[in-house]
N, C-alpha and C positions, 0 to 999 in steps of 0.2 A: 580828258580825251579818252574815246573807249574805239578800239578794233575789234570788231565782230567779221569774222569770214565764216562762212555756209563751205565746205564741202561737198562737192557732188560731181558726178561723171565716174566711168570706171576706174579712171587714178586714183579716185580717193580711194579707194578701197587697198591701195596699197600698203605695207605693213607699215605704222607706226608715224602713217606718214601727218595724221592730226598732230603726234606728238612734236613732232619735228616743225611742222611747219608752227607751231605755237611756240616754241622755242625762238627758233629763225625771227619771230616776229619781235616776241620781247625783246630781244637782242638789239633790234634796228629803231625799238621806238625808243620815244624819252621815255624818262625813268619815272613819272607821273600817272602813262597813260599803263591803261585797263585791257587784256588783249584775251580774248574769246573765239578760240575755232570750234566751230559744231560739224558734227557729223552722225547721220541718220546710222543707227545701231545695224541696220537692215541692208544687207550689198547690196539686195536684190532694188531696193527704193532707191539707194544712193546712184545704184550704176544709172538706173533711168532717168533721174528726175532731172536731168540736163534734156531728156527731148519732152517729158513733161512739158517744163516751163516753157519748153522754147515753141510749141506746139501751141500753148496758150497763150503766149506775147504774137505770135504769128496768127492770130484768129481775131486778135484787136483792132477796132477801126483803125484808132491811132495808130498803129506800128504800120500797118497797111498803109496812111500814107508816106510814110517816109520809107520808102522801096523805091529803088532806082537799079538802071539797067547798069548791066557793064558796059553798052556804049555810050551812055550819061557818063557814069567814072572817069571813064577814058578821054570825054569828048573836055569836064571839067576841071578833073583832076583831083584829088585828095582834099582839096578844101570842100569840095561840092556836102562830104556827107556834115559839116557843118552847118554848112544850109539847110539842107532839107533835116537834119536832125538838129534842132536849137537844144 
């Protein structure tokens, strides 16, 4: 078993907080698995690349169709993003 988690958004930049959260992680898995936090050396990359991504998941056809209104939500309820998101 292997945990890989990416780092990114202005938190990550917070002090020491890779160190910790790789800790925190080995702690909670079995004692087998493999556990890997990364983080871009760069704050300036790391602060941004959360609207990066999310800039280019938002420009995909795919993800385009699965957008729904708040009065879709409202009208189905919390299962709905099931649906439209398989």
């Amino acid at each position: 078993d292997f945990n890989l988690t990416q780092l990114a958004g202005g938190t990550a930049s917070m002090q020491q907080l890779k160190e910790r959260l790789e800790k925190d992680l080995l702690e909670e898995s079995p004692q087998a698995a493999r556990v890997k936090v990364l983080a871009s050396g760069n704050a300036t990359e790391r602060r941004f690349s959360v609207w990066i991504g999310g800039s280019i998941l938002a420009s995909l056809g795919s993800f385009q169709q699965m957008w729904f209104s708040k009065s879709e939500f409202e009208e189905h309820g919390a299962s709905y993003v099931q649906r439209k998101c398989p």
